[in-house]
N, C-alpha and C positions, 0 to 999 in steps of 0.2 A: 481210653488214653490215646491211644492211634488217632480217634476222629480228633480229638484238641491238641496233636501235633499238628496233624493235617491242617487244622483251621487255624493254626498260628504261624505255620508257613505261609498258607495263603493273605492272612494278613498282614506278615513283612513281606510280601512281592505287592500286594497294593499299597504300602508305606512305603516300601520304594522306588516305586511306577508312580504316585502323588508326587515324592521328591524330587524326582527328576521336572515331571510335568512344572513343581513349582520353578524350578531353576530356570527351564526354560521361559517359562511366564513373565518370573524376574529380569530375564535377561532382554526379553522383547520390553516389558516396562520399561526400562532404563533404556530403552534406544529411543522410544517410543518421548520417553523425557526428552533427551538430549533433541529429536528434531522437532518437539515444540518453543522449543531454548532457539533453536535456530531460525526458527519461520518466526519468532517473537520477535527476533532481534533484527532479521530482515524487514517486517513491517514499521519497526523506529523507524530503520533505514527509510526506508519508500515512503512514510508519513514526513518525514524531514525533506526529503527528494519533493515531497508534492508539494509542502509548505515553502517552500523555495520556488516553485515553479509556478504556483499562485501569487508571490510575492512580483515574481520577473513580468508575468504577466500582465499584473497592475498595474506595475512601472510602465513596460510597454502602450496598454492603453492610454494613459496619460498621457504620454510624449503624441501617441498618434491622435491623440482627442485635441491636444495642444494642436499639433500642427494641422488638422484640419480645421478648427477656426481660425489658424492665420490666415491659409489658406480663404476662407468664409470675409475675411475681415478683409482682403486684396482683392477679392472678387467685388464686394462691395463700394471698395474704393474706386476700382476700375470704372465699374457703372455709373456711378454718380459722375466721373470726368467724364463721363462718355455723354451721360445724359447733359453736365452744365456745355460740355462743347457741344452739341446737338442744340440746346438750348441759343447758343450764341452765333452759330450758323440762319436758324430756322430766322 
């Protein structure tokens, strides 16, 4: 009778040494939750943030692909008065 107190003591101290361990588990889980909730919602952020900055970018190159064939298209111009006045010279 002694040994099966004994051994049912020992078994509510590891029921509640489990308990505890779980609570504590539970409570790492749920933090554990909440900063994947946060780094998810940061990455919307920063995938929005890059789709915006791939967007300006675009923009950007265009204007400066524009303005280098004006560019291209003045230089060209230039050469050819250069060359018909060279031509009218010679």
């Amino acid at each position: 009778m002694e040994e099966l107190k004994r051994r049912n003591t020992q078994l509510e101290e590891q029921l509640k040494d489990f308990k505890e361990k779980e609570k504590v588990l539970r409570t790492e889980l749920e933090r554990t939750r909440m900063r994947l909730h946060f780094i998810e919602e940061a990455e919307e952020r920063l995938c929005c943030q890059m789709g915006e900055l791939e967007a300006e970018a675009v923009a950007q190159a265009r204007v400066y692909q524009q303005h280098v064939k004006e560019l291209s298209d003045q230089l060209t111009a230039a050469l050819g008065l250069l060359r018909s006045t060279n031509s009218v010279i010679s």
